[in-house]
LODREN-398852 format. One record per residue (C-alpha): residue number from 1; residue in three letters; x, y, z. Coordinates in steps of 0.05 Angstrom, whole numbers. Example, Ala and Ser with C-alpha at 12.3 -4.5 7.8 and 13.67 -1.06 7.14 Angstrom:
<nodes>
NODE num residuo   east  north     up
NODE   1     ALA    246    -90    156
NODE   2     SER    273    -21    143
</nodes>
This chain:
<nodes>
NODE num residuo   east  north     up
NODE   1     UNK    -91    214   -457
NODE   2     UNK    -20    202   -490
NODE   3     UNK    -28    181   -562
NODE   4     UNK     12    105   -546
NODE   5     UNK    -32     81   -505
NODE   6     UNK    -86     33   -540
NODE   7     UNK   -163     52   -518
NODE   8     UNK   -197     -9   -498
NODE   9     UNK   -276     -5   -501
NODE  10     UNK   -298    -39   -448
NODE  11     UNK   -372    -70   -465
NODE  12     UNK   -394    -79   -397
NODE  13     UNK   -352    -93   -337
NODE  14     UNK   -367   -169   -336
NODE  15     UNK   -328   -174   -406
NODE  16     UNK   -259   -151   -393
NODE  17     UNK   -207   -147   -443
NODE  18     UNK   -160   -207   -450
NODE  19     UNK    -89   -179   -456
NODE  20     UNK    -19   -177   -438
NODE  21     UNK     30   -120   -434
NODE  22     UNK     91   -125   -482
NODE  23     UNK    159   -102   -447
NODE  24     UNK    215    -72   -476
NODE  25     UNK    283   -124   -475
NODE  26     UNK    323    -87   -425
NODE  27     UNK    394   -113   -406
NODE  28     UNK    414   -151   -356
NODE  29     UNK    416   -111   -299
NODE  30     UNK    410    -42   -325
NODE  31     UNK    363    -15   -278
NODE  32     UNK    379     60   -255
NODE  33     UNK    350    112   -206
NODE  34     UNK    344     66   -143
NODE  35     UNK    322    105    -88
NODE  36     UNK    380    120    -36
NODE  37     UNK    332    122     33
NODE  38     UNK    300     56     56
NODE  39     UNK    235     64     66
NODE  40     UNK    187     65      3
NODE  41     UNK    139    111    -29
NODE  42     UNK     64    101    -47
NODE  43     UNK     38    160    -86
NODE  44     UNK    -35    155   -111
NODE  45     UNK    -53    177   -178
NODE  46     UNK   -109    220   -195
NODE  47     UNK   -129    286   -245
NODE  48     UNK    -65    317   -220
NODE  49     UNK    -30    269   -250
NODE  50     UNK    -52    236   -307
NODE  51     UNK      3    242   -358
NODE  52     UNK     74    192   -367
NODE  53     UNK    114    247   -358
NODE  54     UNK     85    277   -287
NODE  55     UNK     84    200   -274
NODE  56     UNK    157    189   -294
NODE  57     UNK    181    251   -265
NODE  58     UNK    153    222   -196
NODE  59     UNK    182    159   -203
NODE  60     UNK    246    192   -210
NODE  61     UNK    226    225   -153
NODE  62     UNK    232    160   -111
NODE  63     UNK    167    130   -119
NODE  64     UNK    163     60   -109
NODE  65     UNK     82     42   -112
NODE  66     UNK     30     71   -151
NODE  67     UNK    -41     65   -118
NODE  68     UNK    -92     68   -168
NODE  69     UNK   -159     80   -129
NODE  70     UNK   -222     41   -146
NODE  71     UNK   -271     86   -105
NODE  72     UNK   -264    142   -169
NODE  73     UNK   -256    126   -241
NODE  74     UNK   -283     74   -285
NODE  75     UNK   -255     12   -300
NODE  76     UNK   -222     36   -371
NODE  77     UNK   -190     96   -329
NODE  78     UNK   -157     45   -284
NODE  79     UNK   -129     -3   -352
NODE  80     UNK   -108     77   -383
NODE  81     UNK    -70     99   -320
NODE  82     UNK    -30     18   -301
NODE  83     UNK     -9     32   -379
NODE  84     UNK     17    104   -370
NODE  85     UNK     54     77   -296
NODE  86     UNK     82     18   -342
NODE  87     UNK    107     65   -399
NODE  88     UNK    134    124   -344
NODE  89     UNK    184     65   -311
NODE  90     UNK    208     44   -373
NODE  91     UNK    224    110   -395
NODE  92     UNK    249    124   -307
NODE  93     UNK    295     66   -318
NODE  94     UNK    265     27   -255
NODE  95     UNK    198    -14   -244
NODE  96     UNK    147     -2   -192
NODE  97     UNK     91    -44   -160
NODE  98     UNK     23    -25   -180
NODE  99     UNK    -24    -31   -119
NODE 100     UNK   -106    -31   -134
NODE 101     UNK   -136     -3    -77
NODE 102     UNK   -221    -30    -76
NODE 103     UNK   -273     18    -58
NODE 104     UNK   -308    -24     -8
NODE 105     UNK   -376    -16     24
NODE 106     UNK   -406     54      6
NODE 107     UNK   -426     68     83
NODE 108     UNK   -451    128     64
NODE 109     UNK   -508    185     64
NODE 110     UNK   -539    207      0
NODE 111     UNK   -550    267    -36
NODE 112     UNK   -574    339    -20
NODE 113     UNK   -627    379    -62
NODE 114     UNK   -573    438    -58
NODE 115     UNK   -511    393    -54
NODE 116     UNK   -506    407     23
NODE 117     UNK   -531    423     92
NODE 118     UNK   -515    466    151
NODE 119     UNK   -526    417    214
NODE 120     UNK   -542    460    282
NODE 121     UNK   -519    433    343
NODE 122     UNK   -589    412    384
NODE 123     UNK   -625    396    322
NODE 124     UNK   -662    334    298
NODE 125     UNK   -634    302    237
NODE 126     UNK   -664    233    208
NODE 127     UNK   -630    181    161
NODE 128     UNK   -684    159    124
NODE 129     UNK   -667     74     81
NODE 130     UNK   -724     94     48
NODE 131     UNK   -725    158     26
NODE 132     UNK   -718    169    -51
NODE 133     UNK   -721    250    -58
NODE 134     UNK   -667    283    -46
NODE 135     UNK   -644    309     25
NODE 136     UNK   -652    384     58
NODE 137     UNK   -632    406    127
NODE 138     UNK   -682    353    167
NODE 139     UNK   -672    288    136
NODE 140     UNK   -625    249     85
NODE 141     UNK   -630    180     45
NODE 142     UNK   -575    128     55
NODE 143     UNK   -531     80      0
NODE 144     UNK   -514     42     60
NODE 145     UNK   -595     10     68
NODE 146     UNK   -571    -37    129
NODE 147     UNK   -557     22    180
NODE 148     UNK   -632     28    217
NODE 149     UNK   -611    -52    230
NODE 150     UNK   -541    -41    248
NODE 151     UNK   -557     19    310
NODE 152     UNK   -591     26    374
NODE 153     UNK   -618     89    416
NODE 154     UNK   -553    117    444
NODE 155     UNK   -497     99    389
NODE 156     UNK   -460    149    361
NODE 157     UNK   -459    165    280
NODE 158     UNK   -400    206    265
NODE 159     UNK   -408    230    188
NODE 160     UNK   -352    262    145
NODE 161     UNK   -299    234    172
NODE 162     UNK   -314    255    246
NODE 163     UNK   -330    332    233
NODE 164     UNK   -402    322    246
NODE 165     UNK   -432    273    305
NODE 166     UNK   -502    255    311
NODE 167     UNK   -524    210    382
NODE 168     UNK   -589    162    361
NODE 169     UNK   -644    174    396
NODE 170     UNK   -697    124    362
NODE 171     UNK   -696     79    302
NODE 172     UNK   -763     72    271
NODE 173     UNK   -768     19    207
NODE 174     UNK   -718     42    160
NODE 175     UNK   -700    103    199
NODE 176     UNK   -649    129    241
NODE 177     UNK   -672    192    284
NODE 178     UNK   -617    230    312
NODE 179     UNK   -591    290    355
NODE 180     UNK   -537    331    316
NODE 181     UNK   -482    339    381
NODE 182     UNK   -430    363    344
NODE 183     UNK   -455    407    286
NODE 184     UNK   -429    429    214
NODE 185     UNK   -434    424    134
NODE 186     UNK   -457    359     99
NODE 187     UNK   -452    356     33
NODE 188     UNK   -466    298    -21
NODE 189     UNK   -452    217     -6
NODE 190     UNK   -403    236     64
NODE 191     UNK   -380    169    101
NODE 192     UNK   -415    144    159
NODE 193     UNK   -383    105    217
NODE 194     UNK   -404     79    286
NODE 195     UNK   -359    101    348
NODE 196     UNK   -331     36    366
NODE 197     UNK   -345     -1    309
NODE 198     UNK   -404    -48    296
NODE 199     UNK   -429    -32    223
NODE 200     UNK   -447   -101    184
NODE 201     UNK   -426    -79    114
NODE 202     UNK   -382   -134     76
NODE 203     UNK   -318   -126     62
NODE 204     UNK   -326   -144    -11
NODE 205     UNK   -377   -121    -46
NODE 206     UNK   -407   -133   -119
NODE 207     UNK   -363    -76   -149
NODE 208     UNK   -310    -97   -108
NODE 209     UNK   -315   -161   -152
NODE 210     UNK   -319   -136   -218
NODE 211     UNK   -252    -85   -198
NODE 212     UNK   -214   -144   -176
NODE 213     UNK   -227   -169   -261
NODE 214     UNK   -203   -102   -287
NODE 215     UNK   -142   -102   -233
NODE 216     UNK   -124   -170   -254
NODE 217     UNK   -136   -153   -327
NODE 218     UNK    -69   -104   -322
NODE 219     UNK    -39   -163   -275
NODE 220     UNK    -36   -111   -216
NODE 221     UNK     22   -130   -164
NODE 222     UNK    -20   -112   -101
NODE 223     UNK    -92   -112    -89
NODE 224     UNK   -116    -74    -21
NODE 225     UNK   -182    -96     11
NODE 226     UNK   -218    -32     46
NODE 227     UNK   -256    -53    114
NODE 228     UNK   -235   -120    131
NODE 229     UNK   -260   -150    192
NODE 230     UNK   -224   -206    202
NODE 231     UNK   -187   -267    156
NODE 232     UNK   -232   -286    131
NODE 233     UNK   -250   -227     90
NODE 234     UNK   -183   -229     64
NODE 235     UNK   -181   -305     48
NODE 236     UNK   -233   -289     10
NODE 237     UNK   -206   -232    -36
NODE 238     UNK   -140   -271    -46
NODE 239     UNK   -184   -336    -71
NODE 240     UNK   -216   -284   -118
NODE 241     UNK   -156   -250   -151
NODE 242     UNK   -125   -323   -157
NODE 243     UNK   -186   -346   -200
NODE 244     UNK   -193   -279   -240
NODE 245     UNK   -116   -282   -254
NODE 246     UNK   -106   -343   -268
NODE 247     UNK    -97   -341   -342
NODE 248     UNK    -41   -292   -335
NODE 249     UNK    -16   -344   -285
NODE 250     UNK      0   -282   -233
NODE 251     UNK    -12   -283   -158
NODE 252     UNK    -24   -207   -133
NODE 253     UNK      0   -193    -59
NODE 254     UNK    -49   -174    -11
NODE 255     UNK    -67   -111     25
NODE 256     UNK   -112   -112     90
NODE 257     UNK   -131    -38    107
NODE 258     UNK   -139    -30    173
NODE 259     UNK   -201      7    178
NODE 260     UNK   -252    -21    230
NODE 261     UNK   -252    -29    308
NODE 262     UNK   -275    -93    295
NODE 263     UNK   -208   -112    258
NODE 264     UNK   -168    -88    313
NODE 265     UNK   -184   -156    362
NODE 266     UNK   -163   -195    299
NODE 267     UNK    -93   -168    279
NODE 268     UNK    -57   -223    277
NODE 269     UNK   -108   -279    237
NODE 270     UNK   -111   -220    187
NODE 271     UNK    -42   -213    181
NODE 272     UNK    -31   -284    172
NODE 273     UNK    -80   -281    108
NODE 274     UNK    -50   -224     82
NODE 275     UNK     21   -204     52
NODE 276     UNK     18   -138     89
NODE 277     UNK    -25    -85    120
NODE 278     UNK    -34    -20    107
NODE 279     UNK    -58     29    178
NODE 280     UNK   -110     73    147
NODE 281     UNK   -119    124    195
NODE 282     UNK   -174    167    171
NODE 283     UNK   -229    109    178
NODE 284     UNK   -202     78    238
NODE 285     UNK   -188    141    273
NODE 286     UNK   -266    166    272
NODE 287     UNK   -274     98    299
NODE 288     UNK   -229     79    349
NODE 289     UNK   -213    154    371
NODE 290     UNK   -159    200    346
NODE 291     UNK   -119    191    409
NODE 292     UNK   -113    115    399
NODE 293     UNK    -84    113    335
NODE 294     UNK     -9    139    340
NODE 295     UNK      0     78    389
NODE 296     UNK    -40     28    344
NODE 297     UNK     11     49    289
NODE 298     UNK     62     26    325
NODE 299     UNK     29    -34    356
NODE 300     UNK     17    -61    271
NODE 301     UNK     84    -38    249
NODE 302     UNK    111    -82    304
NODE 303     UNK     72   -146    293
NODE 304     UNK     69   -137    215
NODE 305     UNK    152   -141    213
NODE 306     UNK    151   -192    268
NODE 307     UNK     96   -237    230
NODE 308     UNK    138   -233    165
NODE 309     UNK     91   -174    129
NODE 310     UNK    108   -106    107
NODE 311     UNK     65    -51    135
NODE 312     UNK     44     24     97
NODE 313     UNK     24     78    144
NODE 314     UNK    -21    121    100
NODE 315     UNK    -75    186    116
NODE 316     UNK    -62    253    110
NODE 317     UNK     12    240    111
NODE 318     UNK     26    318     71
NODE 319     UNK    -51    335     74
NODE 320     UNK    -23    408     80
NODE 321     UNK     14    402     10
NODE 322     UNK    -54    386    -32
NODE 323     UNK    -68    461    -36
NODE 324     UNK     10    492     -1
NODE 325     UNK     75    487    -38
NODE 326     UNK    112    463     24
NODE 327     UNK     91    409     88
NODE 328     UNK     79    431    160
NODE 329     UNK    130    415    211
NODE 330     UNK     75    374    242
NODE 331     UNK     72    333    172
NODE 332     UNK    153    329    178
NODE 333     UNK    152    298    248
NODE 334     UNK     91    251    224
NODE 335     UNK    128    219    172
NODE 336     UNK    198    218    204
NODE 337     UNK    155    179    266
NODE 338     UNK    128    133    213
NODE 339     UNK    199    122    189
NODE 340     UNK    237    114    254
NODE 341     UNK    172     60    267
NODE 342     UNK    204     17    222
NODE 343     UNK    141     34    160
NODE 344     UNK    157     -3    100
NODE 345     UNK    120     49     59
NODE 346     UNK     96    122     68
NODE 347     UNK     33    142     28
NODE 348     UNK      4    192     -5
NODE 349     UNK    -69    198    -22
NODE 350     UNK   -104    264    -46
NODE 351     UNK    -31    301    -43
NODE 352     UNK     -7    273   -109
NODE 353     UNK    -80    246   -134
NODE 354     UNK   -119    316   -134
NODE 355     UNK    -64    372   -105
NODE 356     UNK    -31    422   -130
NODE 357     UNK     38    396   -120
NODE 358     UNK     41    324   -137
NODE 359     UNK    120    322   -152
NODE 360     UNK    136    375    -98
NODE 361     UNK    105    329    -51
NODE 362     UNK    141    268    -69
NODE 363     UNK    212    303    -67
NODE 364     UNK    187    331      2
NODE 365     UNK    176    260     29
NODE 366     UNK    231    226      2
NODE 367     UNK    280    281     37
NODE 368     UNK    235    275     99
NODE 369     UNK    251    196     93
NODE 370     UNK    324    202     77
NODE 371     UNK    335    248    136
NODE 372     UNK    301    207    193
NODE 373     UNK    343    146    163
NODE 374     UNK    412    188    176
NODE 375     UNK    390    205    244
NODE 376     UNK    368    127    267
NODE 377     UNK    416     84    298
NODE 378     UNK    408     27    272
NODE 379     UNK    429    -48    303
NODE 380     UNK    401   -114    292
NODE 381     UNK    344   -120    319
NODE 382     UNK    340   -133    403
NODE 383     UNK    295   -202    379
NODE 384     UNK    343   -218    323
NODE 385     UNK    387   -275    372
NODE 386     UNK    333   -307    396
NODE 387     UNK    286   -318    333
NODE 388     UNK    291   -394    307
NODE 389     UNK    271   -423    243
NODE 390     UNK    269   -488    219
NODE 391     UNK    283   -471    146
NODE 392     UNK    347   -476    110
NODE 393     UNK    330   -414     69
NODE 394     UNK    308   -363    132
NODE 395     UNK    371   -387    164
NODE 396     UNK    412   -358    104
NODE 397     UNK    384   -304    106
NODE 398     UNK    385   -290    182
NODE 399     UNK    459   -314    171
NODE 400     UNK    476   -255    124
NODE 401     UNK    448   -197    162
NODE 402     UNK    492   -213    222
NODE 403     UNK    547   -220    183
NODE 404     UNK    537   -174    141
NODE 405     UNK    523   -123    203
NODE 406     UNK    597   -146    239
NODE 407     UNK    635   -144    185
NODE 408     UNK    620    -80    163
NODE 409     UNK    587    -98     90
NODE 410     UNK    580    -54     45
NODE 411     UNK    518    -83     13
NODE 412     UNK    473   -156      9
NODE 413     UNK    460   -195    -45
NODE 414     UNK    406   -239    -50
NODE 415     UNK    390   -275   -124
NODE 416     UNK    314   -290   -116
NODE 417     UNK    264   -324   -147
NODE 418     UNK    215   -319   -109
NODE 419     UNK    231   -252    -72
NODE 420     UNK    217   -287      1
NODE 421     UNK    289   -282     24
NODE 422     UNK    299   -213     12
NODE 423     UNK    228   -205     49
NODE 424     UNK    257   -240    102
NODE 425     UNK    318   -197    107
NODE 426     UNK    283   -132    110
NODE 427     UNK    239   -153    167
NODE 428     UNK    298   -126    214
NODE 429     UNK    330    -65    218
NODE 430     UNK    400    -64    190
NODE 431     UNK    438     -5    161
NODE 432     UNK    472    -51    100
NODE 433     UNK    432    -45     31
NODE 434     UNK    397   -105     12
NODE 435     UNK    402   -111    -71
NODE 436     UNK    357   -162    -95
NODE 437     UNK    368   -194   -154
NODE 438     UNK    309   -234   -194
NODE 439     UNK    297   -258   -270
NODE 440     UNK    219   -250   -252
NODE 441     UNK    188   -191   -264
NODE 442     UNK    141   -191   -229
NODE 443     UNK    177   -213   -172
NODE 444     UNK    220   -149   -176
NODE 445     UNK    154   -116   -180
NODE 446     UNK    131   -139   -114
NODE 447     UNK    191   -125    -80
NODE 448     UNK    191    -50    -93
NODE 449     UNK    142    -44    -29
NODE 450     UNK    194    -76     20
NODE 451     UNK    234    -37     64
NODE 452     UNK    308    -25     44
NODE 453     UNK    305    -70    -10
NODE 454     UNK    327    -49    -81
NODE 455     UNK    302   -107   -138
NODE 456     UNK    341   -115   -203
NODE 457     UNK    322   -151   -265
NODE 458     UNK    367   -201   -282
NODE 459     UNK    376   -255   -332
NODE 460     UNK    357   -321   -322
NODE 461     UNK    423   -350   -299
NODE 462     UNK    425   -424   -288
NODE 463     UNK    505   -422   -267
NODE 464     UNK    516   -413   -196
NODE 465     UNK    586   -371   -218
NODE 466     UNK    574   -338   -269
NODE 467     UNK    505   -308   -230
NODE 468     UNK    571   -281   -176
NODE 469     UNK    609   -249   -229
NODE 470     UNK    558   -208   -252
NODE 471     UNK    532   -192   -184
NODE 472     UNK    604   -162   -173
NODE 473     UNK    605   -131   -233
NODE 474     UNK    540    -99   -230
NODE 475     UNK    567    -71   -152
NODE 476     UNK    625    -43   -175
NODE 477     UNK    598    -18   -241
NODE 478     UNK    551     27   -201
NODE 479     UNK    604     44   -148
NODE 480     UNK    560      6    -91
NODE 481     UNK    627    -26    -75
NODE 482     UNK    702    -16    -88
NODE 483     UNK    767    -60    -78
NODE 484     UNK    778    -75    -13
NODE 485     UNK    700    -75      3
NODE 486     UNK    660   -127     36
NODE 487     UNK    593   -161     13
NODE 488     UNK    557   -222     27
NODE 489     UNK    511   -258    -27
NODE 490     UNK    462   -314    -18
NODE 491     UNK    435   -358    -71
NODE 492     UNK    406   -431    -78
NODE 493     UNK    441   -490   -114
NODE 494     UNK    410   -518   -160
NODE 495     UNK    392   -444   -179
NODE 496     UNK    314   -422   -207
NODE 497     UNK    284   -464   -158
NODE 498     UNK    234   -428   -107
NODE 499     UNK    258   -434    -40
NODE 500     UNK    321   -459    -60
NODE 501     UNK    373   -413     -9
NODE 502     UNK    418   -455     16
NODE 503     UNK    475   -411      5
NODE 504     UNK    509   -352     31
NODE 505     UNK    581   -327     12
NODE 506     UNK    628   -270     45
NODE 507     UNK    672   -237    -15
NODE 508     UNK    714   -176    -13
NODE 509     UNK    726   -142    -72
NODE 510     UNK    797   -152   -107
</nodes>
C-alpha cells in the first residue's frame, strides 16, 4: 500500500469511519486527457492492480469508472483502493466515477474436503442445508440454506456458471437429490442458479447493508445492486444509501444488474427506480439461456436510452486477455456490437481485477471503442421528431442536438448543475461532442458514465457572460474549436439553480 494513504482501523463494520476526502484546488477548467471515443470504460480493480500508478496509468488509458467489487475484500480494502482511484485522477489530470458493486445473495455450494470434485455424468449428487462436514464426490453443504424450499423434482440446477447441470430428482427436508446431466469439476463455494429463474434469495442482504456504510463512507458515485427482481428491490437500496449518506449530504446513482429471469418481466418498473442498468450476462445467461442474451442486450440498451438511463454491457467482455497479451476477434466483434448498440459503458471484470494485462486490456478496448465509433453513421435518432416533453429544460436540450446536428457544430456545451441535461442529450445518438461543464464535483463525477459526454470542473460562476467567455476560451484553448467554427451552449438564467435550462445559444467563433 502507497505510503500517502492514511490506514483506517476499522473496529467492526457497524462503526465506520467518519471522514471526508480533501481535494487538491485545481483551476478552473484545467481538466486534461478526455477520452476521444464516446462510449465509456469500467475497469474493475483487483490484486492486479492495486497501486496509484497502474491505476493512473489506466485512467490515462481512457478509463472512466472504477468498479470496486464487494463480493472480495474487506471493508478497509474497499476505503484503501476509492483513496488510491482518488489520488491516480488527480495525478491523470481527469476525475472518474467510483461505482460499488454489492455482493448479493451467496447462492452458492460449500466447500470440498479436497477443495474439489469430479462430477460423472449419470451419477447421484445431493445438496445437503444441513450438512456441516465438508463435501466429497456424493454430497455437498449449501450457504444458500433456502434451496430444498425453493426446487421441485424436475428443475434444473446449473452450478459454476452453467459448466455443470444437475436435474432434481427428489427433495427430502433440507436436501436436494440430484442427477449430474452434464458432468465436470466443482470446486469450493461455485454459484448455483435455477434454469428459468425462481430462486427466493433477497436482493439485499445483511452484508449488503453494512457495504452500502463503507461505500458511502468514501461517498461512492454509483452503487450497483446484484440480483434485483423487480423495483422494489432497488427502491429499497436507494432509500438505504440516502440514509447512510446523508451526513456527507451525497446521493449515489443507482445500478440495477440485470441478473435474474425474474427481472426480465419487470424491465421497465426497475428502470424507472434506477439511474441505469447494467446487463450482466454471466448470471443471466445460465438462466435465461446463452442464446437469449445477445438480443436481451439490445432489447435493455434500447429501453434504458429511451427511459432516460444509461446502460453498461459487462461479462467476459476481453475474458481471453486475463491470461493472453492480446483479445480474440470474437472479443473485438463483442465489444464493437456493444458499441454500435448504443452501450454507455463497456466493462471489464477479472481482465483488469486479477489478469495479467490490466493496462493492455484497457488500451485494447478503448481502440476497439474508437474504431466502431469511426465506422457508425450516425443521425439523430429515427424517434428524435416525435418525442415531446413538457419541460422547458428537456426542450433545450432536444433544441441543441438538432441544431447542433444541421449546422454542423463542432461541439455542445451544456453548464450543469445538476448534470440532467447533458444526460438528456446523450440519450440520442449524435456525432457532435457534448462538453459538460459543472462547479459540482460530484456532479462531474457522475457524468463520467454517460455516453459521449466529457464533464469539466468549473468555477462557480453566477454571471450568465462571463460563464460564455470562458466556455469559449476553454474550446479554443484546447483546439476543440477554431475561428470560423460553430457551437451551441445551453445554460439557465438565473444560473446555479437545478433545473434551471432555459437557455440555448448558437455562436461561431470570431
Amino acid at each position: 500500500m502507497p505510503n500517502f494513504v492514511p490506514r483506517l482501523f476499522l473496529q467492526s463494520r457497524t462503526s465506520l469511519p467518519q471522514f471526508r476526502f480533501n481535494y487538491l484546488k485545481r483551476d478552473s477548467m484545467m481538466e486534461t486527457n478526455i477520452p476521444r471515443h464516446a462510449t465509456k470504460i469500467v475497469a474493475t480493480l483487483g490484486p492486479a492492480s492495486n497501486t496509484v500508478e497502474l491505476i493512473e496509468k489506466m485512467i490515462r488509458a481512457k478509463v472512466s469508472v472504477v468498479r470496486l467489487n464487494f463480493s472480495h475484500g474487506t471493508a478497509q480494502d474497499h476505503i484503501d483502493r476509492a483513496m488510491m482511484v482518488r489520488e491516480a485522477a488527480r495525478r491523470a489530470g481527469r476525475e472518474v466515477a467510483i461505482m460499488a458493486d454489492l455482493q448479493g445473495p451467496k447462492i452458492r455450494v460449500g466447500k470440498f474436503a479436497e477443495g474439489k470434485v469430479f462430477l460423472e455424468p449419470g451419477a447421484k449428487f445431493v445438496l445437503d442445508g444441513e450438512r456441516t462436514e465438508l463435501g466429497d464426490v456424493s454430497a455437498v453443504g449449501l450457504d444458500y440454506k433456502e434451496l430444498p424450499q425453493d426446487v421441485k423434482a424436475g428443475d434444473v440446477l446449473l452450478l459454476n456458471d452453467g459448466l455443470i447441470m444437475l436435474t432434481v430428482d427428489k427433495v427430502v427436508g433440507e436436501a436436494v437429490h440430484t442427477t449430474v446431466n452434464l458432468g465436470g469439476e466443482l470446486s469450493n463455494n461455485k454459484g448455483i442458479n435455477k434454469k428459468g429463474g425462481g430462486l427466493t434469495a433477497p436482493a439485499l442482504t445483511a452484508k449488503d447493508m453494512e457495504d452500502i456504510k463503507t461505500a458511502m463512507s468514501f461517498q461512492a458515485d454509483y452503487v450497483a445492486v446484484s440480483f434485483p427482481q423487480n423495483a422494489t428491490d432497488m427502491e429499497m437500496a436507494r432509500q438505504l444509501c440516502n440514509v447512510a449518506a446523508a451526513e456527507f449530504k451525497h446521493k449515489p446513482g443507482m445500478i440495477a444488474k440485470i441478473e435474474r429471469a425474474e427481472a426480465i418481466p419487470h424491465l421497465e418498473s426497475i428502470l424507472k427506480a434506477s439511474d441505469g442498468i447494467m446487463v450482466a450476462r454471466g448470471d443471466l445467461a445460465v438462466e435465461v439461456g446463452n442464446a437469449a442474451v445477445p438480443a436481451l442486450q439490445k432489447r435493455m440498451i434500447k429501453m434504458a436510452r429511451a427511459m432516460d438511463k444509461f446502460a453498461i454491457t459487462a461479462t467476459q467482455m476481453m475474458e481471453s486477455m486475463i491470461s493472453a497479451p492480446m483479445p480474440t476477434r470474437a472479443e473485438v466483434s463483442d465489444v464493437a456490437n456493444a458499441v454500435l448498440d448504443g452501450t454507455d459503458a463497456v466493462m471489464l471484470s477479472a481482465e483488469t481485477a486479477s489478469g495479467k494485462y490490466p493496462l493492455e486490456t484497457v488500451q485494447e478496448m478503448s481502440r476497439i471503442c474508437e474504431a466502431a465509433e469511426k465506422a457508425e453513421h450516425v443521425e439523430l435518432d429515427g424517434g428524435f421528431t416525435t418525442k415531446s416533453t413538457t419541460r422547458i429544460d428537456q426542450t433545450i436540450a432536444m433544441g441543441a442536438l438538432f441544431t447542433a446536428h444541421h449546422l454542423g457544430a463542432k461541439a455542445i456545451v451544456a453548464l450543469t448543475d445538476s448534470g440532467s441535461t447533458p444526460l438528456w442529450m446523450s440519450r440520442h445518438r449524435i456525432d457532435v461532442p457534448i462538453y459538460a461543464l459543472t462547479p459540482r464535483i460530484a456532479t462531474q463525477r457522475k457524468m463520467a458514465i454517460y455516453r459521449n459526454v466529457r464533464p469539466l470542473l468549473v468555477a462557480t460562476i453566477t454571471d450568465r457572460d462571463s460563464a460564455l467567455t470562458q466556455a469559449e476560451k476553454y474550446l479554443k484553448k484546447r483546439g476543440i474549436v477554431k475561428t470560423g467554427d460553430v457551437y451551441a451552449i445551453t445554460c439557465g438564467e438565473p444560473m446555479g439553480a437545478p433545473g434551471g435550462t432555459n437557455m440555448l445559444k448558437i455562436c461561431r467563433v470570431g
